[in-house]
N, C-alpha and C positions, 0 to 999 in steps of 0.2 A: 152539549153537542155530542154526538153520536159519532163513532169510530167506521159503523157500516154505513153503506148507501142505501137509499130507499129500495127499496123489496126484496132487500135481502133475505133471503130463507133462514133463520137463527139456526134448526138444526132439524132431521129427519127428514122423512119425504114425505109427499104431496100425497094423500089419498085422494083418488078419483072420486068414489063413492061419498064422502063426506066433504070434500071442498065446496064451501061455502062458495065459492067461484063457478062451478059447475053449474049448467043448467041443465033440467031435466034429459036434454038430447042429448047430453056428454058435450056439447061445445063450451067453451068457457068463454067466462063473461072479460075477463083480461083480456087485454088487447096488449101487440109487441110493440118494443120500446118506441114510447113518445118520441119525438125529435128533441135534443140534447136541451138540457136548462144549465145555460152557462154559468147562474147561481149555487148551481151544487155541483160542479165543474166536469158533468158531462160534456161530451164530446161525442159529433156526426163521426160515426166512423165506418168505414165497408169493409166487409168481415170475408176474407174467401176460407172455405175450408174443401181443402181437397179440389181445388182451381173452382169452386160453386160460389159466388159471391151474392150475397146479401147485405140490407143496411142492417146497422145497428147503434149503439152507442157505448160510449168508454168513458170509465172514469176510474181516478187514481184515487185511494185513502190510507194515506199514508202509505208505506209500502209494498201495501196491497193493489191490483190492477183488476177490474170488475168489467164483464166485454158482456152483453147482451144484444141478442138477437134471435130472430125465429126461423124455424126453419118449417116445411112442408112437407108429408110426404103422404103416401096413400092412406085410407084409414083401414082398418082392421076386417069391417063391415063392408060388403059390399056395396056400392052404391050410397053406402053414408057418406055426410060433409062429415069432413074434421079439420078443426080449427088449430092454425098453426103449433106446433111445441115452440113453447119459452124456453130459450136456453141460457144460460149465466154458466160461462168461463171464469174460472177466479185463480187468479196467477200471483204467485210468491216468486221467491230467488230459484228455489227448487223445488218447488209443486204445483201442479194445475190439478183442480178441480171439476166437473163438468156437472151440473146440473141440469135436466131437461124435465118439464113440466108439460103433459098434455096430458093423451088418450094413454102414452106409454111415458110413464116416468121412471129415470135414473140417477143415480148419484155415485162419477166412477175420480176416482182420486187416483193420478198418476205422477211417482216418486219414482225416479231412478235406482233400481236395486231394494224397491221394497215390492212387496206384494201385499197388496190390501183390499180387504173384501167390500164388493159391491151390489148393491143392487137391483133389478130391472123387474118396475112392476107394469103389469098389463093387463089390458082387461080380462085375461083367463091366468092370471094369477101371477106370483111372485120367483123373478128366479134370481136364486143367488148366485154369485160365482165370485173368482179373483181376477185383479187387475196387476199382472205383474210387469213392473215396470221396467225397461230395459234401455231405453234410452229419453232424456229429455232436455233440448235444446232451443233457450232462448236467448232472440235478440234484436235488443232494444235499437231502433235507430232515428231520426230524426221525424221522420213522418209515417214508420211503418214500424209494426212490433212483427217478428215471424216466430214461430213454435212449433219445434217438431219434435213429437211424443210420437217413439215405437211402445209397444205391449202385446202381452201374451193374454190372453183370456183362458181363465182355468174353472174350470167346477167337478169338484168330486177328487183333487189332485191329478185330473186330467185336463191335457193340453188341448182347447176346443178352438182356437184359432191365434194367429198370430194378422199384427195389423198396426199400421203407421195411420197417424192424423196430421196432414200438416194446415194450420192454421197460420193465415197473415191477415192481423189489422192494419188495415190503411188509413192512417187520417187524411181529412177532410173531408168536405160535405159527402154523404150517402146520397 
């Protein structure tokens, strides 16, 4: 038996160009998350981030918390379709993780009082930067998890933006 959940990423990021999941057009052949398999103790959950709510699903392993959902947003091209980004939140005691898989993939890790590099790749290429963390506050409640991550975005030891996420899982059906 396996300590991760099904599609979990073991480790790096997603190449566009070479994801066997990609189809010719750049849409990918994945689809976002199925509705909950109570067998692996997913769970229907409604994901708001920044008051924008979407379904998704949640599940616990061990004391780790795994939130999946998709989000939309315009595509790069003009006049192209693009297929939603898969996104996996992965939450400890004190760290959230955020993976997004699509046209633009991420991988930004946020620890209070560390700074840790990330990075954002797109289809006109790779940028690095840091994720510094300044505040991260979670809380667990009976039908809702809330999460609120402040950060600094850095690259080059320059300060190129500062910005808050707050995310609330709601349990029950999406």
């Amino acid at each position: 038996m396996t300590d991760k959940p099904e599609g979990y990423i073991k480790s790096g990021m997603v190449n566009n160009r070479t994801d066997p999941n990609r189809m010719e057009n750049g849409i990918t052949k994945e689809k976002c998350p199925a509705p909950a398999d109570r067998e692996n103790g997913k769970k229907n959950v409604r994901v708001r981030i920044n008051g924008v709510e979407r379904p998704g699903t949640y599940q616990k392993v061990g004391a780790t918390e795994y939130i999946y959902y998709c989000e939309s947003r315009e595509s790069s091209s003009p006049g192209a379709i693009t297929a939603p980004d898969r996104v996996l939140v992965r939450l400890s005691d004190r760290r959230m993780e955020i993976r997004r898989t699509g046209e633009i993939c991420s991988r930004m890790i946020f620890e209070e009082g560390r700074t840790i590099p990330a990075e954002y790749v797109t289809p006109y290429g790779k940028i690095m930067m840091d994720v510094a963390g300044t505040t991260l506050t979670i809380r667990r409640m009976e039908q809702a998890l809330h999460i609120h991550a402040g950060y600094r975005l850095e690259t080059n030891g320059d300060e190129i933006a500062q910005n808050t996420v707050l995310i609330e899982i709601l349990h029950g059906e999406a």
